[in-house]
C-alpha positions as CSV (number, residue, x, y, z in Angstrom):
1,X,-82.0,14.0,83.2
2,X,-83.7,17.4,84.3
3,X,-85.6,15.8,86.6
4,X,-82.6,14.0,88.6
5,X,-80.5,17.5,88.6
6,X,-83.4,19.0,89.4
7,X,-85.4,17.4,92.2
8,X,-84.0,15.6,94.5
9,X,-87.8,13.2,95.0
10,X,-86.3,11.5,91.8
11,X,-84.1,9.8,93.6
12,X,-86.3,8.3,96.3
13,X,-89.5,6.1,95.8
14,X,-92.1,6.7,98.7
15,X,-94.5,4.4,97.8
16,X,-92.0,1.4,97.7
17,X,-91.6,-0.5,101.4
18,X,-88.6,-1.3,102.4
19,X,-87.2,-4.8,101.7
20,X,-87.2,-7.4,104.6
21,X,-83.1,-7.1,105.8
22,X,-83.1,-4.7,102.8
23,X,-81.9,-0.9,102.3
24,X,-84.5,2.2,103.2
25,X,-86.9,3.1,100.4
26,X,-85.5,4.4,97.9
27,X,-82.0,4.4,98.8
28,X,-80.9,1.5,95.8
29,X,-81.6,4.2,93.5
30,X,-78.3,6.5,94.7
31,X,-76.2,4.4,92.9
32,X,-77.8,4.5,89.9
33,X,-77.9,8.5,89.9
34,X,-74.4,8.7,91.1
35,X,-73.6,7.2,87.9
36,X,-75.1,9.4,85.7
37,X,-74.5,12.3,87.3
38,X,-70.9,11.6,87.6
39,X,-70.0,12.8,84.5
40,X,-71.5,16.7,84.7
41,X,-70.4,17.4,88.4
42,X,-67.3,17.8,90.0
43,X,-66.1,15.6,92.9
44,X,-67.2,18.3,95.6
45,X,-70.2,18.9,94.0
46,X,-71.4,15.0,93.4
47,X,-70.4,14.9,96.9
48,X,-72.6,17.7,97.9
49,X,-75.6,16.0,96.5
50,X,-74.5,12.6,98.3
51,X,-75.4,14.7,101.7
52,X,-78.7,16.4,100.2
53,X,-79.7,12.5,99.4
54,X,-78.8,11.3,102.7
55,X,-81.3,14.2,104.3
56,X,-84.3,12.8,102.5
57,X,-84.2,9.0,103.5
58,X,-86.6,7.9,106.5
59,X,-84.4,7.4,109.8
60,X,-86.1,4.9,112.2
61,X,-88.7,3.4,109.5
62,X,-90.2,7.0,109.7
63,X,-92.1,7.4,106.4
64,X,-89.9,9.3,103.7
65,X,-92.3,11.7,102.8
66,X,-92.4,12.9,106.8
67,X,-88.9,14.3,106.0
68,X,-88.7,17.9,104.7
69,X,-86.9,17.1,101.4
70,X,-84.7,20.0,100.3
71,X,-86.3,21.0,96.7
72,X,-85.3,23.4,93.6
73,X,-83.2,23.2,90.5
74,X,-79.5,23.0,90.6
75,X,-77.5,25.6,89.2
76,X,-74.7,23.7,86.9
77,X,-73.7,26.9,85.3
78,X,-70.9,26.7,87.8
79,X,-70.0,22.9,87.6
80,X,-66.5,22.2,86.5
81,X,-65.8,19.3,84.2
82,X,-64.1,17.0,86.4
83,X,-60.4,15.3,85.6
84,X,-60.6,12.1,83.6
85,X,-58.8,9.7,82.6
86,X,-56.8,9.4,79.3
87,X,-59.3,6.8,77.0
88,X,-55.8,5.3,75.2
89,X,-52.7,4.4,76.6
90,X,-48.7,6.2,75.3
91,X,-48.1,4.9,72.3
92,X,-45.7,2.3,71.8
93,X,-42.2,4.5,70.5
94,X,-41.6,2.9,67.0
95,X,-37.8,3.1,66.8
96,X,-37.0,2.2,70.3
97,X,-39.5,-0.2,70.8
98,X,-40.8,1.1,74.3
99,X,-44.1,1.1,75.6
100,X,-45.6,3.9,77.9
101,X,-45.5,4.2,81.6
102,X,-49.1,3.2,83.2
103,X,-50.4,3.3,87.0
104,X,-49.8,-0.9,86.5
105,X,-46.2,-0.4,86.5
106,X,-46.0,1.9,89.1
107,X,-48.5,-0.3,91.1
108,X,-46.4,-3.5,90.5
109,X,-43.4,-1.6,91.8
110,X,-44.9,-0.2,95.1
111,X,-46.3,-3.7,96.0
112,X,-42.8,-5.7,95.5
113,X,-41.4,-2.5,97.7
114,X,-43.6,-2.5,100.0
115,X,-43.8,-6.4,100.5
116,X,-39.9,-5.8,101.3
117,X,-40.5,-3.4,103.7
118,X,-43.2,-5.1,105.7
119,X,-45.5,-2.4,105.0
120,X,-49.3,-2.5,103.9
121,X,-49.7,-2.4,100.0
122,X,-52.6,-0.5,99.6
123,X,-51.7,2.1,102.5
124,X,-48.8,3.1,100.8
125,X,-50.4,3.1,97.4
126,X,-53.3,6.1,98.4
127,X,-50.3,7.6,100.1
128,X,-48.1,8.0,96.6
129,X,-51.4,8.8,94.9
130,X,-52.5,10.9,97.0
131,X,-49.3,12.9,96.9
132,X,-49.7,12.5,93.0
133,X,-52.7,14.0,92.9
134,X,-54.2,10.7,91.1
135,X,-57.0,8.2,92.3
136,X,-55.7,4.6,93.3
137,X,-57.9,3.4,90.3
138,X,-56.0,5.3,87.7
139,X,-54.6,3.6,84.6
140,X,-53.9,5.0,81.7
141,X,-51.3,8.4,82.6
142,X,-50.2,11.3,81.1
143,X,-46.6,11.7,80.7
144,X,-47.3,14.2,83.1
145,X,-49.2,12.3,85.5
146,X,-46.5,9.6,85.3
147,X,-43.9,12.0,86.5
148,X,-45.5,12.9,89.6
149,X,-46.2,9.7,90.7
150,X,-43.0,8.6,90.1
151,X,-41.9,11.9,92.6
152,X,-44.4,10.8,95.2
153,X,-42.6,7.6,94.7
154,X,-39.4,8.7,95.2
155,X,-40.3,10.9,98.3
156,X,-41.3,7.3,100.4
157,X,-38.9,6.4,102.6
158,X,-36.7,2.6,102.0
159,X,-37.8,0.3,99.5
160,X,-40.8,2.6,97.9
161,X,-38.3,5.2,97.4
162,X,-35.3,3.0,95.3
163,X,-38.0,2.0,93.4
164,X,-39.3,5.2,93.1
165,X,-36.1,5.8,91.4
166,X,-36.8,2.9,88.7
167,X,-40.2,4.5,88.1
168,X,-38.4,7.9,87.5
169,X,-36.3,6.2,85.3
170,X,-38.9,4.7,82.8
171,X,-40.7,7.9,82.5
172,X,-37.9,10.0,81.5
173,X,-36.4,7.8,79.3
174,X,-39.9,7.4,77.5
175,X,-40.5,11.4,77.9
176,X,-37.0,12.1,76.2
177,X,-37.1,9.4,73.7
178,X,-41.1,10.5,72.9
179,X,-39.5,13.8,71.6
180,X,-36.5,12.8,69.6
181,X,-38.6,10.4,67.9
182,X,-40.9,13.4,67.2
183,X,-38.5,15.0,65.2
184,X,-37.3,12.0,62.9
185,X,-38.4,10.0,59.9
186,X,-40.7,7.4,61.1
187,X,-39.1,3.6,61.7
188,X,-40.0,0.7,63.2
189,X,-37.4,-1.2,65.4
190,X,-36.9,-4.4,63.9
191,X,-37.5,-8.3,65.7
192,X,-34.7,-10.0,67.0
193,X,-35.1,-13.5,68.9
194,X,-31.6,-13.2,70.3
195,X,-32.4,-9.9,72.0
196,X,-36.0,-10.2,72.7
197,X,-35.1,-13.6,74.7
198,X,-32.5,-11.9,76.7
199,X,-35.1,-9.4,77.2
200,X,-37.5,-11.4,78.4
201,X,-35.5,-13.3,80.9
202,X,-33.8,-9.9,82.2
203,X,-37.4,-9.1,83.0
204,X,-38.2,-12.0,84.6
205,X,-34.9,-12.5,87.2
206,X,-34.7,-8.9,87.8
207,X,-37.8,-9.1,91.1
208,X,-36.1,-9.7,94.3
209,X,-37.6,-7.7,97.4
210,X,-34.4,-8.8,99.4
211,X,-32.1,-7.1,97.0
212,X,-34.1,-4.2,96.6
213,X,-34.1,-3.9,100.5
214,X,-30.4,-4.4,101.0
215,X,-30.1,-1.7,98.3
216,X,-32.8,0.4,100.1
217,X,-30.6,-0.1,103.3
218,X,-27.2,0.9,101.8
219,X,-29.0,4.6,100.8
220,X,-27.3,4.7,97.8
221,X,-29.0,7.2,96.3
222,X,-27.2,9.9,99.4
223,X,-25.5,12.6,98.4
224,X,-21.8,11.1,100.2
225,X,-22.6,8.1,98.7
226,X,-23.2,9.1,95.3
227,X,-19.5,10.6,95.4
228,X,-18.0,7.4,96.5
229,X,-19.9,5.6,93.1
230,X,-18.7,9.0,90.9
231,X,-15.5,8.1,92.4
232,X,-15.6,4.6,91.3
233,X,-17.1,5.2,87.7
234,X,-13.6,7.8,87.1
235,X,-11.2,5.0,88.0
236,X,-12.9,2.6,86.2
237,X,-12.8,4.5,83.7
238,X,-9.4,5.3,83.4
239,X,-8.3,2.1,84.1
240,X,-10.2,0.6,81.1
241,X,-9.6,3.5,78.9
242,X,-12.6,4.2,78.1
243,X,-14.9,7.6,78.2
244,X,-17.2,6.5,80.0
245,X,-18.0,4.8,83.6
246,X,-21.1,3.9,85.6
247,X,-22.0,2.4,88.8
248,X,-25.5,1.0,88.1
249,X,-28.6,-0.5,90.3
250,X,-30.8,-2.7,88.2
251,X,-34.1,-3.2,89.6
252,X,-37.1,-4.6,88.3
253,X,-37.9,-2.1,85.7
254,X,-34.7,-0.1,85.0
255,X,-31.1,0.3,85.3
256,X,-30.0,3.5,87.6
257,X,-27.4,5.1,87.3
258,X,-26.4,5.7,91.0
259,X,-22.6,7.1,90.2
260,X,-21.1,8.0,86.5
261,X,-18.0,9.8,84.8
262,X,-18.4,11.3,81.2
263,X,-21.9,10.7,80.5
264,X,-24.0,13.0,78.8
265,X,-27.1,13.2,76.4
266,X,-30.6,11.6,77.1
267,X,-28.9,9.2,79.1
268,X,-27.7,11.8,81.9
269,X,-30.8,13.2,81.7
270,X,-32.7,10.0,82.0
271,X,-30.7,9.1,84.6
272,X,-30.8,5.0,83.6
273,X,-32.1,2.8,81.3
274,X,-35.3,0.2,80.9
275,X,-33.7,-2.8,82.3
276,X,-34.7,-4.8,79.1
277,X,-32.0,-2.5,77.5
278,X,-29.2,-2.8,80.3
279,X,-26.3,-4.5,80.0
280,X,-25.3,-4.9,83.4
281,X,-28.8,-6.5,84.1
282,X,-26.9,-9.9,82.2
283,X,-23.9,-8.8,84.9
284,X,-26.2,-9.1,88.1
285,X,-28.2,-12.2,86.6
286,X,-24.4,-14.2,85.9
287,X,-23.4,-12.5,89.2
288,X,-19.5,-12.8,86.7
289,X,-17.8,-9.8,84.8
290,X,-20.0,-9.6,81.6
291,X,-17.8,-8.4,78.3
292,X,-19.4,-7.4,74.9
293,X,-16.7,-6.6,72.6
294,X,-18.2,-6.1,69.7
295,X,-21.8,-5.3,70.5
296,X,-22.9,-4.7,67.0
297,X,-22.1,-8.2,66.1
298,X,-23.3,-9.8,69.4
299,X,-26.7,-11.7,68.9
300,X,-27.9,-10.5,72.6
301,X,-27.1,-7.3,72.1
302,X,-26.9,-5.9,68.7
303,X,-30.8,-5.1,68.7
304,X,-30.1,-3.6,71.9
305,X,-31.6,0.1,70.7
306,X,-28.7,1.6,73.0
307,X,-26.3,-0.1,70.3
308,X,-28.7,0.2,67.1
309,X,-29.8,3.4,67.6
310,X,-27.5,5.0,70.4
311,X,-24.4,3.5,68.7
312,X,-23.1,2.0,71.8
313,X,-20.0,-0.1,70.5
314,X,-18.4,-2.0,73.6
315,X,-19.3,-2.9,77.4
316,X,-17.1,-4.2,80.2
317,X,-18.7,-4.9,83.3
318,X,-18.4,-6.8,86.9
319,X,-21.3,-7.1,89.7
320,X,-21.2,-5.4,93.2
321,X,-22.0,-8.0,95.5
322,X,-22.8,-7.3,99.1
323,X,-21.3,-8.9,102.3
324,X,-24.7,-10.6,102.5
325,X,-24.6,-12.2,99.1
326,X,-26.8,-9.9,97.0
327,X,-25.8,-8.6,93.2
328,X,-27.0,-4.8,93.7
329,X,-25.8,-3.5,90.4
330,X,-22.0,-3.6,88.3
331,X,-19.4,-1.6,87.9
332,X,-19.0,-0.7,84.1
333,X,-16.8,0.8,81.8
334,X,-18.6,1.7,78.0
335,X,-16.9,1.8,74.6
336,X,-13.3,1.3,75.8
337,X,-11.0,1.3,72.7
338,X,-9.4,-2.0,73.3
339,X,-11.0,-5.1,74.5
340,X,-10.1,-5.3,78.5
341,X,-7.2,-7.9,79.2
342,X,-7.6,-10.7,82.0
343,X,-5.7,-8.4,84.2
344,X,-8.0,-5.4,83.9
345,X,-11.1,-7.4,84.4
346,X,-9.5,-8.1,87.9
347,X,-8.9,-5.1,88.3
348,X,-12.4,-4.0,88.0
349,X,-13.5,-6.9,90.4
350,X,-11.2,-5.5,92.9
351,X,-12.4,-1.9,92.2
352,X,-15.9,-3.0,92.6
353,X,-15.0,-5.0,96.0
354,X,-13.6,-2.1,97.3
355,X,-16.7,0.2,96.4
356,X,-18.9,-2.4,98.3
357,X,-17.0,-2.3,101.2
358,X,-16.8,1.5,101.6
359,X,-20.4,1.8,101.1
360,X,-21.0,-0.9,103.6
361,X,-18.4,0.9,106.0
362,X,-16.3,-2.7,106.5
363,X,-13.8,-1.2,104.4
């Protein structure tokens, strides 16, 4: 090992020829040295001796050791340790059942957004990255880490961005949920076919890049629009009798809440949901009002760790569907005291209509 940090002849071989069609002398053995050196030196520095390497091969089938080779010990009293990766992923949150963000997720999301918006995958990738401060091959992510690629995210214009959103979304529910957990007994969220199959095929209908760039195209996430959806979550609201209402946009990894009225706790912090846990993820996929009376007792939902552990009793809920045909979210009213009537569930259909149309400016 002192001998590669220390002279930089190590890493050539002068007596070896070159190879017929084959590198310069020497040069195969870079790669090798890169590797173990990669560990003590900082990017700058394993950069650094990349360049003194490069000095020392022979240009034009000169013979190597014709070139002045620059000699003498490195000093790595001044080497940093460089950033690395975590070596185990989050860990799985017992009582809610909800795994850790990685860079795969994000990843996923960026290609499906990017695919809608006819832009190159990988360009935009090294741009949120690099924004992140994280390398395209990253994995395994820090809470931390997570969070600001999920704000480089957000920061990309059209599709990137709403999904950015979802992203966002996922973290900070995992984040807050990570730290109540912290502070409670340990338990273990129980299995439940009903739920885990309505899960599981939430997850799978939930892609669509043509939704998520009529979505991207309606800028929902504006600050005039956003009043028109808070506006539409209060009448819904009051119209249901209930104490809460949201406007939601389900994505493929989370439920957004783009427009609410009396919501608080981790859930106005988190600003959504994982879309395995949202309700009005069932209302986009039937594109019909969805109603959960009791959702305790309701073998889709009553695993659902917004009604086992968040105590979330009812749900009431109809899609927003655009001129153009697309299900962008639902219009929803939460824990209502009395089951909603025939009448009012019009009512919220003609609410939600009306929402669609001033956001699309036809109305």
């Amino acid at each position: 090992m002192a001998r590669f940090l220390g002279d930089e002849s190590a890493l050539v071989c002068p007596e070896t020829p070159p190879r017929a069609g084959g590198p310069p002398a020497g040069e195969e053995l870079w790669p090798v040295a890169e590797r173990i050196l990669a560990p003590l030196a900082s990017p700058s520095e394993l950069s650094a001796q990349r360049d003194r390497h490069a000095t020392v091969q022979a240009p034009g089938g000169d013979r190597v050791e014709d070139v002045k080779r620059p000699v003498g010990p490195v000093d790595t009293s001044t080497m940093t340790e460089p950033a690395r990766e975590p070596t185990s992923p989050l860990p799985r949150l017992p009582l809610h059942g909800l795994a850790g963000p990685t860079a795969d997720d994000a990843h996923r999301l960026v290609k499906h957004a990017a695919h809608a918006d006819g832009r190159p995958v990988e360009e935009v990738w090294a741009q949120v990255c690099s924004a992140a401060g994280l390398s395209t091959g990253a994995y395994l992510l820090t809470v931390d880490e997570a969070e600001r690629l999920a704000e480089a995210m957000v920061a990309q214009p059209a599709s990137v961005g709403v999904l950015g959103h979802d992203f966002r979304v996922q973290v900070r529910s995992y984040r807050l949920l990570a730290e109540r957990e912290a502070g409670a007994a340990p338990q273990v969220a129980p299995f439940d076919a009903g739920y885990r199959s309505a899960a599981l095929l939430v997850r799978a209908r939930m892609p669509d890049d043509r939704r998520i760039a009529a979505i991207a195209a309606l800028d929902l996430f504006s600050e005039a629009n956003k009043a028109i959806l808070d506006d539409a979550a209060r009448r819904a609201a009051e119209r249901l009798g209930g104490p809460t209402g949201l406007v939601t946009l389900v994505t493929e990894g989370a439920q957004t809440f783009a427009g609410s009225h009396g919501l608080d706790g981790w859930l106005g912090e988190a600003g959504g949901t994982p879309v395995e846990w949202a309700f009005c993820a069932t209302t986009v996929r039937r594109r019909e009002p969805y109603v959960v009376e009791h959702a305790v007792d309701d073998v889709h939902q009553r695993a659902n760790p917004l009604v086992r552990v968040g105590g979330l009793a009812s749900y009431a809920g109809v899609p927003l569907i655009t001129v153009g045909g697309h299900a962008l979210g639902a219009l929803c009213v939460l824990d209502a005291e009395d089951a909603p009537t025939p009448g009012q569930v019009r009512e919220l259909e003609a609410l939600a209509a009306d929402t669609v149309e001033r956001l699309e400016g036809t109305g």
